[in-house]
DOMAR-299371 format. One line per field, with one value per residue: residue number from 1; residue in three letters; x negated, z, y of N, C-alpha, C in turn. Coordinates in steps of 0.2 Angstrom, whole numbers. Each point is the difference from the previous one (the first is absolute). Layout:
num <- c(NUM  ...)
residuo <- c(ALA  ...)
nu <- c(X  ...)
nw <- c(Z  ...)
nv <- c(Y  ...)
cau <- c(X  ...)
caw <- c(Z  ...)
cav <- c(Y  ...)
cu <- c(X  ...)
cw <- c(Z  ...)
cv <- c(Y  ...)
# end
This chain:
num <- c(1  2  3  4  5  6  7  8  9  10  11  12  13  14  15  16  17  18  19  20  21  22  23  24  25  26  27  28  29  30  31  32  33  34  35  36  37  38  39  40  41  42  43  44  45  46  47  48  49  50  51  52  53  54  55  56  57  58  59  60  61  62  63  64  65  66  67  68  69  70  71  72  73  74  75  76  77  78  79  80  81  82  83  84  85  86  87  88  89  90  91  92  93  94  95  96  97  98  99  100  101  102  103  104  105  106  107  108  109  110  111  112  113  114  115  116  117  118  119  120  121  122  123  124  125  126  127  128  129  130  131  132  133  134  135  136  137  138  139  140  141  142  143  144  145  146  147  148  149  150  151  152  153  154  155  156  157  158  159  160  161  162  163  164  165  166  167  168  169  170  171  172  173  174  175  176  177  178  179  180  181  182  183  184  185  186  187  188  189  190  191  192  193  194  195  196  197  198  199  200  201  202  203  204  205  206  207  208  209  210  211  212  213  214  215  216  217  218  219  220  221  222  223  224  225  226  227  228  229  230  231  232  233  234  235  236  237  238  239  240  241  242  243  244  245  246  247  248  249  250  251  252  253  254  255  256  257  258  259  260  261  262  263  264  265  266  267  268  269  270  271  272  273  274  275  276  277  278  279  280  281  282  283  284  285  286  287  288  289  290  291  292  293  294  295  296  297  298  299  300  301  302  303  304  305  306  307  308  309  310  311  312  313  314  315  316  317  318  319  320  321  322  323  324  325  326  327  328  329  330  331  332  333  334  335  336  337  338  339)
residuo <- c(UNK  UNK  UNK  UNK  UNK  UNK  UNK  UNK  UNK  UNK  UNK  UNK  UNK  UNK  UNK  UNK  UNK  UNK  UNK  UNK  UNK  UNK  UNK  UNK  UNK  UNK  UNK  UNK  UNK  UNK  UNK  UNK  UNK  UNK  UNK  UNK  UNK  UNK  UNK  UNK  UNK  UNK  UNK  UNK  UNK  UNK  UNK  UNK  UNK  UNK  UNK  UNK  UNK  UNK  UNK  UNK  UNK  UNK  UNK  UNK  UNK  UNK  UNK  UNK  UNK  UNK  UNK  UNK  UNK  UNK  UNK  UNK  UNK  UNK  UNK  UNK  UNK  UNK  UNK  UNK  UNK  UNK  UNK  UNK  UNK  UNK  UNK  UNK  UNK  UNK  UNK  UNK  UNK  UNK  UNK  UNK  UNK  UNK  UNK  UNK  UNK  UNK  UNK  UNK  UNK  UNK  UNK  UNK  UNK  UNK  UNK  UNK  UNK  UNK  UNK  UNK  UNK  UNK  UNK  UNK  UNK  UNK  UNK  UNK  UNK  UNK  UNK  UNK  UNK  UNK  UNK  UNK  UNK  UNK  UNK  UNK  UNK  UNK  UNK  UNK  UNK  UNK  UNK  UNK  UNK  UNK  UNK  UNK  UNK  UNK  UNK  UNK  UNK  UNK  UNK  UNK  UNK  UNK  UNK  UNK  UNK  UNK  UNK  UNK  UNK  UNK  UNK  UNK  UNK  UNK  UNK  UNK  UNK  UNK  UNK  UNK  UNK  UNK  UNK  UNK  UNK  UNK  UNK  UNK  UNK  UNK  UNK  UNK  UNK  UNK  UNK  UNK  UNK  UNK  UNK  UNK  UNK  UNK  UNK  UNK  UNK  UNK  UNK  UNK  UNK  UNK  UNK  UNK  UNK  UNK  UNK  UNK  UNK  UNK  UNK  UNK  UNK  UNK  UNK  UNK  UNK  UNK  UNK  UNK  UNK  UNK  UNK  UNK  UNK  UNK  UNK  UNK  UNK  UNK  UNK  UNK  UNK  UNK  UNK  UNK  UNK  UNK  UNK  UNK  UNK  UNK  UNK  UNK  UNK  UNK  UNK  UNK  UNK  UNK  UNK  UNK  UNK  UNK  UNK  UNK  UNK  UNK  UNK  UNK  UNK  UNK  UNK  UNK  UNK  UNK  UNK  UNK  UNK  UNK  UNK  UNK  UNK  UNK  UNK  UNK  UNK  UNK  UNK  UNK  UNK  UNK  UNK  UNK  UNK  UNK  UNK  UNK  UNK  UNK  UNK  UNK  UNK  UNK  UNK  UNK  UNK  UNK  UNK  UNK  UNK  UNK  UNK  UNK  UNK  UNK  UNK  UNK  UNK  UNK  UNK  UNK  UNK  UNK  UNK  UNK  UNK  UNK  UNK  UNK  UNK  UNK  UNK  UNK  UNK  UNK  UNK  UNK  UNK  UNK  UNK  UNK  UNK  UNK  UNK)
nu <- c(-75  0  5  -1  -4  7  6  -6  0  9  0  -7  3  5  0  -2  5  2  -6  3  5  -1  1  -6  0  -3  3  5  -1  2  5  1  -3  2  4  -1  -1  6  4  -1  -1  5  1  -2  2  4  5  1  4  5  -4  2  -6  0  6  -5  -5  5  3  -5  0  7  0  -9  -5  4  -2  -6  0  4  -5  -2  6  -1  -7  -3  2  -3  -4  -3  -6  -4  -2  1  2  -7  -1  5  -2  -5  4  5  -4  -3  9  -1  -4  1  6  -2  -5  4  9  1  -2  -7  0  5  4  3  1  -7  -1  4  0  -6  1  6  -2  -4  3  1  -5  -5  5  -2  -7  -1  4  -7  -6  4  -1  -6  -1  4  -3  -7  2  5  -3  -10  3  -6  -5  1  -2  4  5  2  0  3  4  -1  0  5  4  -2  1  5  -1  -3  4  4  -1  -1  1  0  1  5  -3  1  5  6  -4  1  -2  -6  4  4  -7  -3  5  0  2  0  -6  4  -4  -1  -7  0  1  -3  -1  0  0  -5  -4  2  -3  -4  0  1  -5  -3  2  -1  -2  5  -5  0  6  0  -6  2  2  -5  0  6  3  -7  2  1  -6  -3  5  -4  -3  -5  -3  -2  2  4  3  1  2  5  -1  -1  1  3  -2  -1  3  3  -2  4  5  0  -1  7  3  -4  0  5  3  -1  3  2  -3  3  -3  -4  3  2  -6  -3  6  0  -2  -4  3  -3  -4  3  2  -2  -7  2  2  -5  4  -3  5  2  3  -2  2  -3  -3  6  2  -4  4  4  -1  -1  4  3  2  3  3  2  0  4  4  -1  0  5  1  -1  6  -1  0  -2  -1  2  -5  -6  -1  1  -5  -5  2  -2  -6  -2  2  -3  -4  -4  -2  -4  -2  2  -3  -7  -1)
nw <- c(258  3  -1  3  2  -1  0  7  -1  -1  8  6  0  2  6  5  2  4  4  -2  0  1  -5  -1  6  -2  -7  -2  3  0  -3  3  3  -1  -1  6  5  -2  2  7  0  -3  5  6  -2  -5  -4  7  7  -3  0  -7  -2  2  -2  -6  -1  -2  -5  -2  4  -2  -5  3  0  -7  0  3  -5  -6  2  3  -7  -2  4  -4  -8  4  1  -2  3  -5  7  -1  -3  4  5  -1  -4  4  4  -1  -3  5  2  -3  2  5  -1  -3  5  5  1  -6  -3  1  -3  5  -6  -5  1  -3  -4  -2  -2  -2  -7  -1  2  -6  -6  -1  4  -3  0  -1  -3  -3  -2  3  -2  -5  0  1  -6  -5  0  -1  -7  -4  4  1  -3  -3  0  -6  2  7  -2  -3  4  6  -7  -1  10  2  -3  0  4  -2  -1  6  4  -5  -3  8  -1  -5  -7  0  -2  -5  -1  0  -10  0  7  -1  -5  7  3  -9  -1  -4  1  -7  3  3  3  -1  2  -3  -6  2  2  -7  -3  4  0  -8  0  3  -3  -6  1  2  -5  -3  6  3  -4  -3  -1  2  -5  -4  0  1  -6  -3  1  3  7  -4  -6  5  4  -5  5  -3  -4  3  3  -5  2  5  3  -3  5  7  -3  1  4  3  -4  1  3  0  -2  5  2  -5  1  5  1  -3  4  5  -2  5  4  6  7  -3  -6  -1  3  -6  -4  6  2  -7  2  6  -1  -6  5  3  -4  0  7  2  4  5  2  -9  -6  -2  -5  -10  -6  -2  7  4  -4  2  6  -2  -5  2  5  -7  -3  6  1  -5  -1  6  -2  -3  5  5  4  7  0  4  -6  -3  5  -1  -6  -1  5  -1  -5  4  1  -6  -4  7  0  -5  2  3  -3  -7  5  4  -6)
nv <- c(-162  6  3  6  -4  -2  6  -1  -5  -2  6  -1  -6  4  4  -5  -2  6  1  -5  4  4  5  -5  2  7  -2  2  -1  -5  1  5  -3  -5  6  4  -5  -2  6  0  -10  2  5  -1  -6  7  -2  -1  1  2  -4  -2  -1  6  0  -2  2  6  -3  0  4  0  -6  -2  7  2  -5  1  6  -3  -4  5  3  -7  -2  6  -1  -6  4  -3  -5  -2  1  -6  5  7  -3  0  4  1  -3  2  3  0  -3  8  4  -4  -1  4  0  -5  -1  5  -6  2  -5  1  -4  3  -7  -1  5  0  -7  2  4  -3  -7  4  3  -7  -3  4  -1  -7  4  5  -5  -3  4  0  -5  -2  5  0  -8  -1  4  -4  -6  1  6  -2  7  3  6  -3  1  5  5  -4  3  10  1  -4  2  5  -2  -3  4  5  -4  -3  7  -3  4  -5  -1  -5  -3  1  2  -2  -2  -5  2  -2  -4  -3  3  -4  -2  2  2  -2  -2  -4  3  -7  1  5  -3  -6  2  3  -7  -3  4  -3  -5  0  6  -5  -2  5  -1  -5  -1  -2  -6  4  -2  -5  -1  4  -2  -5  4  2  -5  -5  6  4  -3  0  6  4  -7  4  -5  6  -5  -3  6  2  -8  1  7  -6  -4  6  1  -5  -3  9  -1  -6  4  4  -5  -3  5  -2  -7  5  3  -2  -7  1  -3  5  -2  2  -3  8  -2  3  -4  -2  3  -2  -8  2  5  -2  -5  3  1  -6  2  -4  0  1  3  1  -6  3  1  2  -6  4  2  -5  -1  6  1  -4  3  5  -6  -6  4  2  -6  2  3  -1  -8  3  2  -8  -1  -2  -9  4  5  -5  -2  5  -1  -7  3  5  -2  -5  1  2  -5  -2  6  0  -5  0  4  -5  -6  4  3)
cau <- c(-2  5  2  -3  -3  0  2  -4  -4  0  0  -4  2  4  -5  -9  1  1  -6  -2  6  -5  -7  -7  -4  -9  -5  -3  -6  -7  2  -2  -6  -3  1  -4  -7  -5  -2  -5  -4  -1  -3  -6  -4  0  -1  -4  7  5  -3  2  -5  1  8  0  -6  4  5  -4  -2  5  5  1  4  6  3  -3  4  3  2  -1  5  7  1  2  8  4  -3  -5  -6  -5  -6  -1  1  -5  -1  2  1  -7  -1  5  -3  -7  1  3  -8  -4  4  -2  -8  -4  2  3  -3  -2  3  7  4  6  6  -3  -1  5  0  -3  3  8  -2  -2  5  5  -5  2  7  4  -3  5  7  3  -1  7  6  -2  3  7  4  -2  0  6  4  -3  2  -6  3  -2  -8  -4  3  -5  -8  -4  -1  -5  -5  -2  -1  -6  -6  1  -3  -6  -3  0  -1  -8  2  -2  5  1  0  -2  6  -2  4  9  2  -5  4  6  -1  -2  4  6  7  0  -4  1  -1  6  3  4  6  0  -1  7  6  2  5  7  3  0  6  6  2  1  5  6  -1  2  -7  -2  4  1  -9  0  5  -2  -8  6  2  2  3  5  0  0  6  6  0  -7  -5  -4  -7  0  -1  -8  -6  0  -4  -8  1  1  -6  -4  3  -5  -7  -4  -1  -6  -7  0  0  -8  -3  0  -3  -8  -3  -2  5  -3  5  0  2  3  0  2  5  5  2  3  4  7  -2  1  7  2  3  6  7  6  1  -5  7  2  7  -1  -7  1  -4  -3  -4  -5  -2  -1  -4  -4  -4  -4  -7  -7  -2  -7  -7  -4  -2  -6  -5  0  -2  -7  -2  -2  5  3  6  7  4  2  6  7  3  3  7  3  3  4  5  3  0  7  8  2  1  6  8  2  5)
caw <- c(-2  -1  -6  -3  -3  -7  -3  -3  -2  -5  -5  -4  -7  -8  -2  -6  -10  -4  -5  -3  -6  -2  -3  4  -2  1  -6  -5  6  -1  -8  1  3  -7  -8  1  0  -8  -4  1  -4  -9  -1  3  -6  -7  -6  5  3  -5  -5  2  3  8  1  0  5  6  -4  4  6  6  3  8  5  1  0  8  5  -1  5  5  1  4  8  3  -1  7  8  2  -3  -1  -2  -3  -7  -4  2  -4  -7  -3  2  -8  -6  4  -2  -8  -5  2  -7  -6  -2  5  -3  -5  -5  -6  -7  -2  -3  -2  5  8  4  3  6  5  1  3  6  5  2  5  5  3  -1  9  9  0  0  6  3  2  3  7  3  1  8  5  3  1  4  3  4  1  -3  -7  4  4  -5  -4  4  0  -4  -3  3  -3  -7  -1  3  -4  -7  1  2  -4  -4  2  -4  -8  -4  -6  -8  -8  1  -9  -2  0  4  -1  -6  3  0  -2  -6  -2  -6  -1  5  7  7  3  7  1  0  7  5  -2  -1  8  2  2  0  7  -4  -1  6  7  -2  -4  3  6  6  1  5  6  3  -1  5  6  0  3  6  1  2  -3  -3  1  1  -6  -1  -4  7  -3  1  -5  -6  0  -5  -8  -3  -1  -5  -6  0  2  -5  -5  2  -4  -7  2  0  -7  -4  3  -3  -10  0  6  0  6  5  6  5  0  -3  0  8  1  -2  3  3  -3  -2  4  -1  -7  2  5  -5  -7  4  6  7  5  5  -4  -2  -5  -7  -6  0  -6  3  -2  -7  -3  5  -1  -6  6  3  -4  -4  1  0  -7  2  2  -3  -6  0  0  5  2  2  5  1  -2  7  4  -5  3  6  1  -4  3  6  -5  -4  5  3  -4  2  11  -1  -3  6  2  -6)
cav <- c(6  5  0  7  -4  -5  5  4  -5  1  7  0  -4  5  4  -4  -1  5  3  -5  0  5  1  3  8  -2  -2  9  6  -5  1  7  -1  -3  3  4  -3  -1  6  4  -1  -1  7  0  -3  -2  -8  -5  -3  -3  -2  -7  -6  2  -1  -7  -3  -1  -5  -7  1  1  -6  -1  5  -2  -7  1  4  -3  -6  4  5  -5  -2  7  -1  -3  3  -5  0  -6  2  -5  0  -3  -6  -6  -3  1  -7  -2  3  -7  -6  -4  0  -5  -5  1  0  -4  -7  0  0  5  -3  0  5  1  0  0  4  1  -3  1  7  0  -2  5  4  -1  2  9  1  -4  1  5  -1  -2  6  4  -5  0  6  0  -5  6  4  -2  -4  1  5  4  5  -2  0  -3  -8  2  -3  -7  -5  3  -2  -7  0  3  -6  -7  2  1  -6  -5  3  6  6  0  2  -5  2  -3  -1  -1  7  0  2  8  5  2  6  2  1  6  1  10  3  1  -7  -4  1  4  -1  -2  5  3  -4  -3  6  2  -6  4  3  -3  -5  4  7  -3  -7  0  0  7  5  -2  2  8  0  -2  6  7  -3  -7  -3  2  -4  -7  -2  1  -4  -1  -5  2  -3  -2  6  2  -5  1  4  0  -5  3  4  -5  -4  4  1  -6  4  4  -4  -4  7  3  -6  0  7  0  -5  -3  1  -1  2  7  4  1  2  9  0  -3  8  4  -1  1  6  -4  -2  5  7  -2  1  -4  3  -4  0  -6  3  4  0  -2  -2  4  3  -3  -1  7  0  -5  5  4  -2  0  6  4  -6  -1  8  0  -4  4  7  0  4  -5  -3  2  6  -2  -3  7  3  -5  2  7  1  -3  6  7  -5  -2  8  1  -4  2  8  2  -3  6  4)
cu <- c(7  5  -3  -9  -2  1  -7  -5  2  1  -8  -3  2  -8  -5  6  0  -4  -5  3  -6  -5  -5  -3  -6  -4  -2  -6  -6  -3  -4  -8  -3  -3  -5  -6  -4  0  -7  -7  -2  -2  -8  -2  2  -2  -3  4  2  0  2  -4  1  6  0  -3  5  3  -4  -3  5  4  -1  4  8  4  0  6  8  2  0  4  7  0  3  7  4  -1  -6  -6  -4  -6  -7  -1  -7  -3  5  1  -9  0  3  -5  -6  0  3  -7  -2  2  -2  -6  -3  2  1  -7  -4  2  6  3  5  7  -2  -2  8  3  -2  0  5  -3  -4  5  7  -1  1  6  2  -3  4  6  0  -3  5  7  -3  -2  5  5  -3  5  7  2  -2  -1  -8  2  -4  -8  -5  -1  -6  -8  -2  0  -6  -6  -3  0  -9  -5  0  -3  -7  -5  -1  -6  -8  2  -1  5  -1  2  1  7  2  5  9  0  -2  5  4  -1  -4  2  5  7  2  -5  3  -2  4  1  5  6  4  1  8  6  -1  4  7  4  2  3  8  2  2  6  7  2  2  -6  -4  3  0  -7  3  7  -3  -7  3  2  3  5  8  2  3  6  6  -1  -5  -4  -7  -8  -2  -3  -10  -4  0  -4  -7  -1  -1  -5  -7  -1  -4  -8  -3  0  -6  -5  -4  -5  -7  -2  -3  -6  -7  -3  -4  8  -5  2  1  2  5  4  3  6  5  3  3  7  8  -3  5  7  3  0  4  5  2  -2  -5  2  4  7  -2  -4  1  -5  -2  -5  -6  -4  -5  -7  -6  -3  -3  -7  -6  -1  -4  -6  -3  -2  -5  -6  -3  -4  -7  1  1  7  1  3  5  4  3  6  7  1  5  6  5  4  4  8  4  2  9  7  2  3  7  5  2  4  5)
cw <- c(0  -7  0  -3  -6  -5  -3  -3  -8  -7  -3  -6  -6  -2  -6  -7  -3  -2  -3  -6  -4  -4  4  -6  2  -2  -4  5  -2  -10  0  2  -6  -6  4  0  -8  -5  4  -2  -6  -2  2  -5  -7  -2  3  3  -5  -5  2  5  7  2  1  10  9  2  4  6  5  2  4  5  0  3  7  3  0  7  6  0  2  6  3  0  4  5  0  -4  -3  -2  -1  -9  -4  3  -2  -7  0  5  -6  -5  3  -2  -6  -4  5  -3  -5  -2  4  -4  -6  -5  -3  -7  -1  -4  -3  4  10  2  -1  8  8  4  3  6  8  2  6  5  2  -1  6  6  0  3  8  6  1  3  9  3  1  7  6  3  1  5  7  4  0  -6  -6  -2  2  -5  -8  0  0  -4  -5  1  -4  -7  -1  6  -4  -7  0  2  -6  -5  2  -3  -5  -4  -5  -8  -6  -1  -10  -1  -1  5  0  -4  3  1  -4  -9  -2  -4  -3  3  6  3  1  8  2  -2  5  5  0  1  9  1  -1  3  11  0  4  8  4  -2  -2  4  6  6  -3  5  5  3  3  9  8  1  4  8  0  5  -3  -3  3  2  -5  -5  -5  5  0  1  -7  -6  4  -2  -7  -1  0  -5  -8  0  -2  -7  -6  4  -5  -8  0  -1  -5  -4  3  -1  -9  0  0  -4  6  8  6  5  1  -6  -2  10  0  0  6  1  -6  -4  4  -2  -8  4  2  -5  -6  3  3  7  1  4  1  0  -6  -7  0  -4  -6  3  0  -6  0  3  -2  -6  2  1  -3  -4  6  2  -7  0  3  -2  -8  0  5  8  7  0  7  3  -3  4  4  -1  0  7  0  -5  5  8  0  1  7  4  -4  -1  7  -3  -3  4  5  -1  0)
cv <- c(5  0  6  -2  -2  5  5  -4  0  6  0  -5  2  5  -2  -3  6  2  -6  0  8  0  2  8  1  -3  6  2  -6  1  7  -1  -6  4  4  -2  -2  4  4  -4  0  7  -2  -6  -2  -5  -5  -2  -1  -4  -9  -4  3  -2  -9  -2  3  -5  -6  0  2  -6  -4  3  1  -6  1  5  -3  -5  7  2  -5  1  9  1  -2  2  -2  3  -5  2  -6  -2  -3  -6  -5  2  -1  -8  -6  0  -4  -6  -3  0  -5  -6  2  1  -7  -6  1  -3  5  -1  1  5  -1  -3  -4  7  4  -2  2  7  0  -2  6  6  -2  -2  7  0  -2  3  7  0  -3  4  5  -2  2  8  2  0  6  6  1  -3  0  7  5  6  -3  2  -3  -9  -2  2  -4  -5  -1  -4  -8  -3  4  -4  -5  2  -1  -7  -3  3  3  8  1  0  -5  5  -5  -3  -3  5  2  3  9  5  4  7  5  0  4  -2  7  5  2  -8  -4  -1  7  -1  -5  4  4  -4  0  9  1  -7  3  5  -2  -4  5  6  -6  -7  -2  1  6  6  -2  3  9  -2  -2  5  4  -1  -6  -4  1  -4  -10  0  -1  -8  -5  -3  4  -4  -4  4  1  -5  2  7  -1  -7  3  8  -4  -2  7  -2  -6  3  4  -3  -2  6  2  -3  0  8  -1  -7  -2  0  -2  6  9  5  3  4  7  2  0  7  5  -2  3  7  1  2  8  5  -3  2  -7  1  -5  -4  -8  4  3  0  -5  0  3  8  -2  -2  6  1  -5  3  5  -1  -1  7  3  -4  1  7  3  -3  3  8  0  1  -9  -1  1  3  -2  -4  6  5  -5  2  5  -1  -6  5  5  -2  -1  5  2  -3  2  7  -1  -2  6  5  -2)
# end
């Protein structure tokens, strides 16, 4: 390699820390659209949005979707994509209600049914942890684009669902588990608090953590990256490992929610979580965003769902309404880079 090469290799290395070194901007514009949003429904329905049990009941309907858009927004953050997310936490979530409703004792309790609890969670655990490991490799050592990689992992994870399952839904889950996403503390849902803790915990990793930087460094420019001596092949298994790893959380959390698990739940999601990722501010591109962006955007999303459901009007136009504020949101960044 040239020495003029390497010099530019290494100038555009400085570059990605430098704007790693930066505060993320473009929150206040998502902060401006919250306050607005919920002020145009709390006009359109007095003493009704605003009201605890509605704030609660958003509370308990976003922590799937969250966790989901959370494992989306690691593979983006790298360049990359996993579009795999609902098929392996609704294949994870299969084989933990099949340990838990086929082998588990109907009789069992107190430290049998713990037992057999632990046993089904670390199950979904390992198979997550190894479907990630084998995407990872894919798209790190194998050279296929992360697309075509996770596709077809979609593809077979969601065949492997459908055959073992006929297309039905295993149910009758026990109650320690049901609680995950239906008890409160201080009246906030424990799965949201869940939800919350994994958010900053992911936070942290991706802002305070060498394998965080390194993720927003090979999103920015990987070849820059792999010269300035990062193995990045080892860094991508660790994004799809730890994306993969939220969709088993994901699962746990549908599984308490719904009380059932199977091959199509939660199918509508997959689009609205990289839809979550984009209007919180991460580049699609990669390199870029932060997951208190997302967080933001994730409230967003549910207020106008409730909003609409509240004022009576179809949950269709709230898909319709996520688009066009996505489009808007995107029109409007191409415009401010032109400026």
């Amino acid at each position: 390699m040239s020495e003029q090469r390497v010099r530019q290799l290494n100038s555009q290395f400085a570059s990605v820390m430098a704007l790693l070194r930066q505060p993320v901007k473009g929150k206040g514009g998502l902060f401006v659209l919250l306050v607005a949003l919920m002020a145009v429904f709390s006009l359109l329905e007095p003493g009704t949005f605003l009201r605890g049990a509605t704030l609660q009941a958003m509370m308990f309907q976003l922590p799937e979707l969250g966790l989901l858009s959370l494992a989306m927004a690691i593979p983006l953050i790298s360049g990359g994509i996993n579009l795999a997310i609902i098929a392996t936490a609704n294949l994870a979530g299969l084989l933990m209600a099949w340990i838990l409703t086929s082998l588990m004792p109907p009789d069992a309790a107190d430290l049998d049914l713990a037992l057999w609890m632990t046993a089904a969670l670390l199950a979904g655990l390992a198979l997550c942890a190894l479907i990630g490991l084998i995407t990872g490799f894919l798209v790190a050592y194998a050279g296929v684009h992360p697309i075509l990689v996770t596709l077809g992992t979609m593809t077979l994870l969601h065949g492997i669902s459908i055959y073992f399952t006929r297309g039905r839904t295993v149910s009758g889950f026990p109650e320690a588990l049901i609680a995950v996403s239906n008890e409160t503390v201080l009246g906030v849902p424990t799965s949201f608090l869940l939800f919350t803790m994994v958010a900053i915990v992911v936070h942290v990793l991706l802002t305070r953590t060498p394998l965080g930087i390194r993720m927003h460094m090979i999103g920015s420019n990987p070849e820059a990256t792999r010269y300035s001596g990062v193995d990045t092949g080892r860094v991508l298994i660790w994004v799809y490992v730890l994306s993969s790893l939220l969709c088993w959380l994901a699962a746990i959390v549908m599984m308490a929610r719904f009380n059932s698990a199977g091959a199509e739940i939660a199918h509508s999601y997959l689009l609205i979580t990289v839809l979550a990722a984009i209007l919180g501010g991460i580049d699609p591109y990669g390199g870029f965003g932060k997951i208190a962006g997302l967080f933001v955007a994730l409230i967003i999303l549910q207020v106008i769902a409730s909003g609409f459901n509240i004022i009576g009007l179809s949950p269709h136009l709230a898909l319709t309404a996520w688009g066009v504020i996505l489009l808007f949101v995107v029109a409007a960044k191409r415009l401010a880079v032109r400026l």
